[in-house]
N, C-alpha and C positions, 0 to 999 in steps of 0.2 A: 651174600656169599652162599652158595651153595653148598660148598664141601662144610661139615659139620663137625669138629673134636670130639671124640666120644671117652680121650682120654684119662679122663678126672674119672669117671664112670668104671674103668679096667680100673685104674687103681685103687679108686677103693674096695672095689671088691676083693682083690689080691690085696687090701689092706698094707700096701707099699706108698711112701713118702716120694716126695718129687726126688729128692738125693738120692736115696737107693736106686730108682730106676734111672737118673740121669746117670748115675754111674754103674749100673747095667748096663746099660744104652751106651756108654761112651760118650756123652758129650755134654752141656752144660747144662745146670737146672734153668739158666734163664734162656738158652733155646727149647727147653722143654716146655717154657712157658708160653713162649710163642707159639708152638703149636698148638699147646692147651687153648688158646686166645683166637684160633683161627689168623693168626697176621702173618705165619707163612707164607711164602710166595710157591716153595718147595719143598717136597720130602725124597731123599736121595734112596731108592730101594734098598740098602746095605743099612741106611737108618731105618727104615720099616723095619726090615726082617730083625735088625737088631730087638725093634720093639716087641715084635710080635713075641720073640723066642723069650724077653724079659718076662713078657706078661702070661705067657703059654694062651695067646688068643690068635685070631685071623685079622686081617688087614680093615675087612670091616665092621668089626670090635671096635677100632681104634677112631673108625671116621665115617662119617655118613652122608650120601649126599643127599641132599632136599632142594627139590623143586621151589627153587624162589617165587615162581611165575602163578603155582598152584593159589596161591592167597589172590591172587588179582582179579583171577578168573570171574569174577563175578562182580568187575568196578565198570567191564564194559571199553570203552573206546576215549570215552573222558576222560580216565584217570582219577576221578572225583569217588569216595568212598560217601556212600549214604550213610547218616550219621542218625537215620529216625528207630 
């Protein structure tokens, strides 16, 4: 997965509970979790901007994206990870 939750990270810093910000946010703690979990498929921009304006953060506060491919760089053509 490339896109990364950064979520758990804003909140504790604003020291806020998954319930207070899902009911911030508008909508459930257990879609909250699924975010948090990375197992979104989707985030709908009126639920970002929701998030952001809870957390007083920017969009990428909330998620990060990481280069999957950067760890492989160096397995070669094999796909075989040297283990010496």
């Amino acid at each position: 997965m490339a896109i990364v939750s950064r979520i758990d990270v804003q909140l504790a810093r604003q020291k806020m509970s998954v319930k207070e910000f899902a009911d911030r946010v508008g909508i459930t703690p257990a879609n909250i979790a699924i975010l948090k979990n990375g197992r979104a498929k989707a985030v709908r921009l009126s639920t970002l901007d929701a998030m952001c304006r809870a957390l007083q953060c920017q969009p990428g506060d909330l998620f990060e994206w990481v280069d999957d491919e950067a760890g492989d760089a160096d397995v070669g053509d094999t796909g075989v990870h040297d283990s010496r």
